[in-house]
N, C-alpha and C positions, 0 to 999 in steps of 0.2 A: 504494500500500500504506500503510496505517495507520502511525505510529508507535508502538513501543510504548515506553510512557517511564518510566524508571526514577528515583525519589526516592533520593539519594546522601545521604551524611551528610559534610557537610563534613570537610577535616582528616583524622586518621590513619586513620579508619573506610572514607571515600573511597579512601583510599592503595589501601589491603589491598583494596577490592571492586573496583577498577578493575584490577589485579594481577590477581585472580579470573577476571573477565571477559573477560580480554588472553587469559589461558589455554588457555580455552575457543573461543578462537580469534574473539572481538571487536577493532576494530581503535578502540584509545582512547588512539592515542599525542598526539595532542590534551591532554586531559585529562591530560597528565606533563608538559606544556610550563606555567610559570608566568605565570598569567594570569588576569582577572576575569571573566573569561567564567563565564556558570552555567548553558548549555546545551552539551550538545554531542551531536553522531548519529556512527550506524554508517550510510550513506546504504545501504550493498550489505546488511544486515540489516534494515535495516526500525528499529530500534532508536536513540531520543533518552535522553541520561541528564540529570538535573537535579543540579545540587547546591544543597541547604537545608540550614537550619539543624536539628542532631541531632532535638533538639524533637518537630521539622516534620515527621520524615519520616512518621510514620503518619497526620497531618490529612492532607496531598498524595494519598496511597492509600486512605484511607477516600472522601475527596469524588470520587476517580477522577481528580483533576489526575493525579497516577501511574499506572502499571498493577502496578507492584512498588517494592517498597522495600527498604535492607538497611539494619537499626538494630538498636541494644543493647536484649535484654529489661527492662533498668529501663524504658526508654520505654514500650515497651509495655504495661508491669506500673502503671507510673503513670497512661497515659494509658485505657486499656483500651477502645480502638477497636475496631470489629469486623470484625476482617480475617485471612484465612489464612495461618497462620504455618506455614509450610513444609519449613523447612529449617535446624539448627541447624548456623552455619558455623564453629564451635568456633577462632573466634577472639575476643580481648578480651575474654579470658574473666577473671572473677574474681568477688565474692560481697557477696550487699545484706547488712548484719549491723546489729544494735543492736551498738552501741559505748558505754564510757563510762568512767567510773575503777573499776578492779578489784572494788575493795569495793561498786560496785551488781549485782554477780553475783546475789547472792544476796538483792536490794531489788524486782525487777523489779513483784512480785506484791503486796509490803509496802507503799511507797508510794500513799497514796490518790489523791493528785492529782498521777501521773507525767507530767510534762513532759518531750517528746521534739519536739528538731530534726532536721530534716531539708529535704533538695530533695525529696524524696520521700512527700507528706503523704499520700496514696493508698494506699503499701505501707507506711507505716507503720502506721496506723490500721488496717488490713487485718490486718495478721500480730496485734496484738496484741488488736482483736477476734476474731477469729477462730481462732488458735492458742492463746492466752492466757486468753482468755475476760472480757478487760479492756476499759473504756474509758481514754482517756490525752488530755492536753493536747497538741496538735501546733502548732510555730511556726515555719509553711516560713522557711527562709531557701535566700539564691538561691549563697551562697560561704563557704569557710572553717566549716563547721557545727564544724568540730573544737575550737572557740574555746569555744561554747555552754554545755558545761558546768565550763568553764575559768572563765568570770566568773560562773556562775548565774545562767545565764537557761534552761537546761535541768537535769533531771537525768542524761540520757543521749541519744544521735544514732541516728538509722537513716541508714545512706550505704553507696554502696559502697565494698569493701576489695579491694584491688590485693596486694600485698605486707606492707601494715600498717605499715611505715616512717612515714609520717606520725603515725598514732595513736601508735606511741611514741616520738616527736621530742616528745611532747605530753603524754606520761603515760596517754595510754587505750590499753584493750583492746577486744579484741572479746569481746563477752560472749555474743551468740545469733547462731547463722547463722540466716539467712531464706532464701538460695538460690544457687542460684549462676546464673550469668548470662552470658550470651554475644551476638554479633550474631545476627543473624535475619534469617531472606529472606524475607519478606511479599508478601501478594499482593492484590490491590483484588477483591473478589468478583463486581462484573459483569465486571469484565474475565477472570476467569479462567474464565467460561461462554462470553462474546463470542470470546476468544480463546489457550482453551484449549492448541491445538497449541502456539503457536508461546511459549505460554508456559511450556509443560510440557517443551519438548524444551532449555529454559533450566533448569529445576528439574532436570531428569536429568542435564545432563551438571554441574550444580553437585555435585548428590550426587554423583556419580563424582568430583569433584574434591576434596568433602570424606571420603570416606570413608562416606557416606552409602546407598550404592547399596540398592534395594529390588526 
């Protein structure tokens, strides 16, 4: 029997979907034991899981190294691969926002030449071409974006916001929601023709698990 192999996202996203999986009555106590290991199977399912980096997990399911994946919609939103997104597991949930000191609430549109940091140079330039009706300077950075318009090298950040505790340990606000955002069960599209069943009777009892049922 075929494997079918799941892209994981390293770390607390891992945690939560391998939790998930246990559930549904997968056997991944492997995977809770600490170790470097970055494959591991259900040998009596048929099913191998990977763990990659966050990133990573929709290249692995686009190219079919995957047959499913579970990652955070920024990824997806940034990377915009072309794969079935499934299932919102309504966890890790919180929302991509422009950010920045208070008094650019009301600059967004005033500024000619708005410079906006971000890890997310994709959904930035997105929401404010197209929501907006703007073009804007973007200057990915890869840490601490919160910094950027602290020394002017931005006028404002797109990022995502959890709680907001950081932005005002710092003096910013959020000033525009963009979306809000959660993990995602993905699916690699020849696999989901190739092996539809055994992949869909994983999607149903997931939606039963989330609340999802149809």
């Amino acid at each position: 029997m075929k494997y079918i192999t799941v892209a994981l996202a390293k770390g607390r996203l891992a945690d939560i979907s391998v939790d998930l999986f246990t559930k549904i009555g997968f056997d991944l106590a492997q995977m809770k034991e600490k170790s470097r290991k970055l494959i591991f199977t259900d040998e009596e399912r048929g099913f191998r899981f990977i763990l990659v980096k966050t990133t990573d997990v929709p290249t692995y399911v686009e190219y079919g190294a995957a047959d499913i994946g579970i990652v955070g919609k920024d990824t997806l939103l940034e990377d915009g691969k072309d794969l079935y997104e499934m299932i919102d597991l309504n966890f890790g949930n919180c929302k991509m926002c422009v950010c920045g000191p208070l008094k650019m609430k009301d600059q967004l549109d005033k500024i000619n030449n708005l410079r906006v940091a971000s890890k997310y140079p994709s959904i930035a330039r997105s929401y404010f071409q197209n929501q907006r009706g703007r073009s804007i300077e973007i200057i990915k950075l890869n840490g601490s974006v919160e910094l950027a318009p602290l020394v002017g090298l931005s006028e404002v950040i797109v990022d995502i916001v959890e709680s907001g505790k950081t932005l005002k340990e710092n003096g910013l606000d959020v000033l525009e929601d963009i979306c809000d955002l959660s993990a995602r069960f993905v699916v690699n599209r020849v696999s989901m023709k190739m092996e539809k069943e055994r992949i869909m009777n994983v999607v149903d009892e997931f939606r039963k698990l989330v609340g999802e049922e149809k």
